[in-house]
C-alpha positions in Angstrom: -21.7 2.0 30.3 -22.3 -0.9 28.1 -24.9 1.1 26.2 -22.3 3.6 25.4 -20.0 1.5 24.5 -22.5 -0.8 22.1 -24.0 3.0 20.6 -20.2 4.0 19.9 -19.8 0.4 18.2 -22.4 0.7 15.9 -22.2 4.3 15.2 -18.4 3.4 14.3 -19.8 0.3 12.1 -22.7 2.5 10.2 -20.0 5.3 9.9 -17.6 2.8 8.2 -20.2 0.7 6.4 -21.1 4.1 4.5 -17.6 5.4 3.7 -16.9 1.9 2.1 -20.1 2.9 0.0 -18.3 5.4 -1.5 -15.0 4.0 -2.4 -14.2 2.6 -6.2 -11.3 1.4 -7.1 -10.1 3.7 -9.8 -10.0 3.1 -13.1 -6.4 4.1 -15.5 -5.4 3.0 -18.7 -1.7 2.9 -19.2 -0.4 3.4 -22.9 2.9 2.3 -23.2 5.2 3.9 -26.2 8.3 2.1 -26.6 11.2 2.6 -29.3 11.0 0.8 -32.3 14.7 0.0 -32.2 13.9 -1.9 -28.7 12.1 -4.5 -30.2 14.5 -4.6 -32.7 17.6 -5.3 -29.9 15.8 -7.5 -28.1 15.3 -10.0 -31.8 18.7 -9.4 -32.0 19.8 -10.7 -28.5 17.7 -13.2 -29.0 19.6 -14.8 -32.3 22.7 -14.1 -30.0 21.7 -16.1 -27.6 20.3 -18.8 -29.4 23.7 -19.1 -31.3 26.0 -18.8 -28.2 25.7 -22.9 -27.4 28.6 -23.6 -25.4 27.9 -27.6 -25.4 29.6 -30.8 -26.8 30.1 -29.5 -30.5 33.1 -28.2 -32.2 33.3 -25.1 -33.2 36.3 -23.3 -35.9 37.3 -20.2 -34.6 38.4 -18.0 -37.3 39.3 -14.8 -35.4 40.7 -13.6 -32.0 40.9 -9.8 -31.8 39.3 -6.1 -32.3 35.7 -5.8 -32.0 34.9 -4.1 -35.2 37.4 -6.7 -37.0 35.4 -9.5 -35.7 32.4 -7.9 -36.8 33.7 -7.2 -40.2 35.5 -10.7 -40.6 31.8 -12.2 -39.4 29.8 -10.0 -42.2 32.2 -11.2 -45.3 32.0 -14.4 -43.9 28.2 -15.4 -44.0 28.2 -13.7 -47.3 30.7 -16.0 -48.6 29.7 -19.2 -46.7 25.8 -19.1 -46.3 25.9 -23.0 -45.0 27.8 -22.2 -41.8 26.0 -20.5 -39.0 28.7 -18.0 -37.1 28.8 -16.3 -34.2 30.8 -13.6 -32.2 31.8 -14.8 -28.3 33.8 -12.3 -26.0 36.2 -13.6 -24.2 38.2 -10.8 -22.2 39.5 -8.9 -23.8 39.2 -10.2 -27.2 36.4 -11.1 -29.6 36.5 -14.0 -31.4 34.4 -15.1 -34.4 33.2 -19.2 -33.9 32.1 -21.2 -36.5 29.6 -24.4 -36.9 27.9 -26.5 -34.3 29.8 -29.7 -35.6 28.8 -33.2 -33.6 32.0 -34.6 -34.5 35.5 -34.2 -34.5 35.7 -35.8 -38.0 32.7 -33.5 -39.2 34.7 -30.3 -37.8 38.0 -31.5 -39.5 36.6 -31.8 -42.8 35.3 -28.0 -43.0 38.3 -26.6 -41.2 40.1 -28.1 -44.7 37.5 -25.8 -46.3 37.6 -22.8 -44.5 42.1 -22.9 -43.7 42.0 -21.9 -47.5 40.6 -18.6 -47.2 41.1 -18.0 -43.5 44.7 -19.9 -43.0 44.3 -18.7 -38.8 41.2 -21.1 -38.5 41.7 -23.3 -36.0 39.2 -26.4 -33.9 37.8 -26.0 -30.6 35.6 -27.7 -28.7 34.3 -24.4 -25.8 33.5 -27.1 -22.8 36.8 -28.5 -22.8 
């Protein structure tokens, strides 16, 4: 019986020793094709995010509204003021068009003087509080 059982084993072991002879792990190369307009979203959510800095600075908001007005108002607006960086935070359901990363109150006053001339809505905010 325990010759059986010890041929079985190794006949099993010889038979498995072989097959694993014969295996390879296969070989595929993946192309990958993507849109050039995805690359071109992603930049784009990246200046977003990098913008969006909801911290200890004051901002000007110079527009609560319509989506395409915000976008509009946000275009003339760095064409006109190149200094200021701006950015576009939705807040349901509005849009809103923030200005400056100012690190004091004093600093934010002083360019809200500037900008109430040509946008008389502006107002200060500070996002945290």
């Amino acid at each position: 019986m325990r010759i059986l059982t010890l041929r079985n084993s190794l006949l099993t072991a010889s038979l498995l020793g072989i097959c694993c002879l014969k295996l390879h792990a296969q070989e595929v190369s993946v192309a990958l094709s993507q849109d050039p307009k995805f690359e071109q979203l992603l930049n784009e959510k990246r200046k977003i995010n990098s913008s969006i800095t909801v911290n200890d600075r004051y901002k000007i908001q110079i527009y609560n509204g319509e989506s395409e007005s915000a976008k509009k108002i946000l275009t003339d607006f760095r064409k006109e003021f190149k200094n200021y960086d701006g950015t576009i935070v939705f807040s349901t359901p509005t849009y809103k068009v923030w200005i400056g990363n100012f690190k004091s109150r004093i600093e934010a006053e002083r360019n809200l003087v500037e900008l109430k001339k040509k946008y008389p809505a502006a107002l200060l905010i500070k996002p945290n509080k």
